[in-house]
C-alpha positions as CSV (number, residue, x, y, z in Angstrom):
1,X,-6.1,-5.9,-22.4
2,X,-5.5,-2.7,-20.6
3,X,-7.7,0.2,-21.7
4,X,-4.8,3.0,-20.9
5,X,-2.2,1.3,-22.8
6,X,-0.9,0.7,-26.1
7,X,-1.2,-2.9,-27.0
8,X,2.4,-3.3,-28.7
9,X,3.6,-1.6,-25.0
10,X,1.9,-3.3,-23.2
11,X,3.4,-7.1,-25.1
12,X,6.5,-5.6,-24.6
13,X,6.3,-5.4,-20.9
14,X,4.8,-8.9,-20.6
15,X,7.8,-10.1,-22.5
16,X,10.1,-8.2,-20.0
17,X,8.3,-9.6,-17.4
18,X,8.4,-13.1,-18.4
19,X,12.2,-12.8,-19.0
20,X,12.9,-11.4,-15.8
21,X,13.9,-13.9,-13.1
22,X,11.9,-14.9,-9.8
23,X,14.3,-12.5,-7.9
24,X,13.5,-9.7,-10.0
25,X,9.7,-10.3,-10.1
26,X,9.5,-10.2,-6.2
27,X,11.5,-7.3,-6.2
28,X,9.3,-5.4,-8.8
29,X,6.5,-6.3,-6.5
30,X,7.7,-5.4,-3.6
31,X,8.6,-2.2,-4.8
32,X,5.2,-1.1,-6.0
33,X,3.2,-2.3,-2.8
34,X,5.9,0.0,-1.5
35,X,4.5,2.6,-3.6
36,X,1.0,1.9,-3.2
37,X,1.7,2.1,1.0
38,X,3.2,5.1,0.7
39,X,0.9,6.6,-1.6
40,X,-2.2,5.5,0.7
41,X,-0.4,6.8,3.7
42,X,0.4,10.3,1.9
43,X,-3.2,10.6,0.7
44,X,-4.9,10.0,4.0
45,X,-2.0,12.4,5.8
46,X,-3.7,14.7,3.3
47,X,-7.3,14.6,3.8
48,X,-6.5,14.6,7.3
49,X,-4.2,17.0,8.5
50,X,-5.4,17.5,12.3
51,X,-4.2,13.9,13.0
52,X,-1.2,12.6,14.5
53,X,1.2,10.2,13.3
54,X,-0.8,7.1,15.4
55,X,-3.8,8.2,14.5
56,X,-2.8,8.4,10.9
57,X,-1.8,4.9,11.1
58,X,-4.6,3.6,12.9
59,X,-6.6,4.8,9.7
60,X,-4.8,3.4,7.3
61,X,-5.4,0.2,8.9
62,X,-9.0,0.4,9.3
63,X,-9.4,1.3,5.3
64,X,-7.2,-1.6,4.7
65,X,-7.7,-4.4,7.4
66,X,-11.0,-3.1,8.6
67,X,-12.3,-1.5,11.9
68,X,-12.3,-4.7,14.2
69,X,-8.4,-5.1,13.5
70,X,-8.3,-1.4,13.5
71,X,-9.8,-1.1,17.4
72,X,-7.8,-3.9,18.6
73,X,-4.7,-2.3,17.3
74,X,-5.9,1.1,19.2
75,X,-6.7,-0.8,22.7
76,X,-3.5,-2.6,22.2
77,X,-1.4,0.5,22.2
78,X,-3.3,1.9,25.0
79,X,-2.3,-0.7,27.1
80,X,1.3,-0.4,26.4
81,X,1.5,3.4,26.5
82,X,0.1,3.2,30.1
């Protein structure tokens, strides 16, 4: 049970969700990881303003692939810029 949400809502969107088809469940869910990324991506743009665009990025995937990804990401695109 969700603590934030009616309970007769929320059976009514688990019967919404069971009636929807396979296509429109992977849409829904690729919709709100869409969200979610872009939400992530605006609040870190946030807390960080001084940053550029790569460096932005690079952030967002060390808080959500870790630091070792992170740095092999950074040395990657160093290589190729040079």
């Amino acid at each position: 049970m969700s603590l934030d949400t009616h309970p007769d809502a929320e059976q009514f969107q688990i019967s919404l969700l069971r009636k929807a088809s396979a296509a429109e469940r992977i849409s829904r869910a690729c919709s709100l990881s869409e969200t979610v990324i872009q939400l992530s991506h605006r609040a870190i743009r946030r807390a960080n303003p001084e940053l550029n665009e790569q460096e932005l990025n690079l952030l967002f995937v060390t808080y959500y692939y870790g630091k070792d990804l992170s740095e092999h990401l950074r040395r990657y695109l160093n290589c190729k810029a040079a």
